[in-house]
N, C-alpha and C positions, 0 to 999 in steps of 0.2 A: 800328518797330511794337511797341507793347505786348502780349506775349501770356501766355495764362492757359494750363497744362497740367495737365488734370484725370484722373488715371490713378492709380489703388492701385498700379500697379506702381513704385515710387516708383525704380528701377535705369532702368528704360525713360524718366520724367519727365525723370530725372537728365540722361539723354545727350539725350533731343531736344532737350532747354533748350540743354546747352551746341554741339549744333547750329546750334539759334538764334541764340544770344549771338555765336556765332562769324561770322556775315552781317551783324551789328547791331543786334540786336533784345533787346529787355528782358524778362525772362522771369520768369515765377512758376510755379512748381508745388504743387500740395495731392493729398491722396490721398481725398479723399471730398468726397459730394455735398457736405452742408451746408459743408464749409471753400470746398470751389467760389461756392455762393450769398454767405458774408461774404468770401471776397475779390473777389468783382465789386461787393459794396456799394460797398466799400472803396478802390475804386480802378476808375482810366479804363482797359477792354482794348478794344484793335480785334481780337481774334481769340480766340475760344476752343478749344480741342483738347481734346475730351471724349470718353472711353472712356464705355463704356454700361453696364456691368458694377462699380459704385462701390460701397463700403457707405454707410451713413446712408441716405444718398438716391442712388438709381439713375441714370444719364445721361437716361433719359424725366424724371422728379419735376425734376431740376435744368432739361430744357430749355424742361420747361412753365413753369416761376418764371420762368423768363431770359426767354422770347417774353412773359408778361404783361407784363413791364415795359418791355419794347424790342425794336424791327424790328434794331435797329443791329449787335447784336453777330454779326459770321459765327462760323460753329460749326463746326469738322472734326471730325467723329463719325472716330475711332480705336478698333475694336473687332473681337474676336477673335470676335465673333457677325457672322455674315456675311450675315445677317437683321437686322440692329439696325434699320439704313433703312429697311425695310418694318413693323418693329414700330412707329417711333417714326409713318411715316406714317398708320398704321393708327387711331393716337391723334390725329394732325391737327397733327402736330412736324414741323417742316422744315428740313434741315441743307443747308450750302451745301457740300459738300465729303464724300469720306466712302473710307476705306481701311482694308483688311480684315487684321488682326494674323495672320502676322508681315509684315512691310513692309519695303521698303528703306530706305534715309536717302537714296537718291536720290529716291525715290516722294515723300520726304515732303518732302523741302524744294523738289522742283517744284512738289507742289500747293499749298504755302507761299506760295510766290511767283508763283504764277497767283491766288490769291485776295487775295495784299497788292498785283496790278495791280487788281484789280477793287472792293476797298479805296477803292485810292488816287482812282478814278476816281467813287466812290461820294461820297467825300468832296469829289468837284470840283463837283458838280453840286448836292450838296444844300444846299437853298434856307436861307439865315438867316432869321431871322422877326423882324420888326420891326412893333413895335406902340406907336407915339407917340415917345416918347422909350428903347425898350427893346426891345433886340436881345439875340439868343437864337440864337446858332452851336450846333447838333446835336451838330458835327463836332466839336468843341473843348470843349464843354460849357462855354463862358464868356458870360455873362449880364452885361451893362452896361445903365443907365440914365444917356443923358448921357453916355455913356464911361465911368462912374465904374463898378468890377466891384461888381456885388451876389453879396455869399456868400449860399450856399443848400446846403442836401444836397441829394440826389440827387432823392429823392422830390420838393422844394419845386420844383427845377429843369423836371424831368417835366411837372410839371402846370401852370407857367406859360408853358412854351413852347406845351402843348397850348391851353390859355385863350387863349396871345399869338395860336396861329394864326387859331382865329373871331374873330379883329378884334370882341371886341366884346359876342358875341353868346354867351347861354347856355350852357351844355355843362354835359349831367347827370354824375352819379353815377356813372352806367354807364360812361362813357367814360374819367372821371377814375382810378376805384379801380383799374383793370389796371395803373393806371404806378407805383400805389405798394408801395414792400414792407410799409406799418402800417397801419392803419385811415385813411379816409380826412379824417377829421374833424379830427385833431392835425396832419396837413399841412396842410391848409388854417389853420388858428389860427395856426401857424408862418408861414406864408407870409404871412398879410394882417399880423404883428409885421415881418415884413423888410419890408413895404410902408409900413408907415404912415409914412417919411419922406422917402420920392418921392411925384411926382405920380401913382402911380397905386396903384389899390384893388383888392378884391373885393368884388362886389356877388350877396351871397344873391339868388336870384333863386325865391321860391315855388313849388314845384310842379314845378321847372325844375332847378335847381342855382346855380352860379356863373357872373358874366360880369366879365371884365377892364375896368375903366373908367378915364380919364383923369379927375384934378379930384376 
C-alpha cells in the first residue's frame, strides 16, 4: 500500500515510515500542508496520515482540498489535539481513523492494518465505469479506450470518469469543478485534445455543462 505521512515532526514521520516500509508498504513523508496537497497531486496514495497541527496549511485547509477532489483517499488524523476530530467535524471533514499523540507503534500499525483490510475490500467492490468503448478503473486510476491506455492528469482523469458515469447525459459545472485542482475550463480544453482521436467527444451542452458522446 502507498502511503503519504504528513507530520512537522519530521523524527516521528521518519520512524512511522520506516514502520511502514518495514510490513511492505511504500512510504512518503512531507512536513507541511501544501508539500501534502503537491505530493498527492503527484502521485497515487491509498492512505493518508495527517497531523492537524501543520504550517502552510493546517491538517482542516489540506483535508477540505483532498475531500473536494476525492471520496477515495482514507485519512488517519494523528494529532496531539485530542479535539482535532471534533474540530475537523465541526467544519463538515470526515476522517476514517483517528489517534491521539503520544501513541504506541503497536496502536498505529493495528489501525494500519484494520483500515488497509477495509482498503482492500473497498477497492474489491468498486464498480469500473464503462461507457462505449472506455473504461475507467477508480481503483487503479487506469483509463483505456479499446484497451489502448489513454494518458491523462489527474484532474482530466476525475472528470471523465465522473462524465463516463451519466452514460451520456449532461453534468454541470457544479459537480465537475470539486474534482479539479485549476479552473475548470483548461481541463476540459485538455481533455476534448486527448479525445479528438477516439471515438469519443465532449459535447458543450448550453445552460447545462458537458455530456460524454460516442461518434
Amino acid at each position: 500500500m502507498r502511503i503519504l505521512i504528513a507530520d512537522d515532526n519530521e523524527a516521528l514521520a521518519l520512524g512511522l515510515g520506516h514502520v511502514l516500509e518495514q510490513s511492505g508498504h511504500v512510504v512518503e513523508a512531507v512536513s507541511d500542508g501544501q508539500a501534502t496537497l503537491e505530493a498527492i497531486e503527484r502521485g497515487h496514495f491509498e492512505l493518508l496520515v495527517l497531523d492537524y497541527g501543520m504550517p502552510r496549511l493546517d491538517g482542516a485547509q489540506v483535508l477540505r482540498r483532498v475531500r473536494a477532489r476525492t471520496d477515495y483517499l482514507p485519512v488517519l488524523l494523528a494529532s496531539a489535539h485530542d479535539d482535532a476530530a471534533r474540530r475537523l467535524a465541526d467544519q463538515g471533514l470526515a476522517v476514517d481513523a483517528v489517534l491521539t499523540k503520544p501513541f504506541s507503534i503497536n496502536a498505529f500499525e493495528s489501525l494500519v492494518e484494520e483500515l488497509e483490510r477495509g482498503i482492500c475490500r473497498e477497492h474489491a467492490t468498486r464498480h469500473v465505469v464503462h461507457f462505449g468503448p472506455l473504461r475507467c478503473d477508480p481503483a487503479t486510476g487506469r483509463t483505456t479506450i479499446d484497451g489502448a491506455p489513454l494518458e491523462l492528469d489527474d484532474d482530466q482523469r476525475r472528470v471523465l470518469e465522473r462524465l463516463a458515469s451519466h452514460h451520456g447525459e449532461a453534468v454541470g459545472a457544479d459537480e465537475l469543478s470539486p474534482l479539479a485542482s485549476q479552473p475548470l475550463e483548461p481541463v476540459i480544453a485538455g481533455l476534448q485534445q486527448r479525445l479528438d482521436a477516439t471515438p469519443l467527444k465532449l459535447v458543450a451542452v448550453r445552460g447545462i455543462g458537458w455530456c460524454l458522446a460516442i461518434g
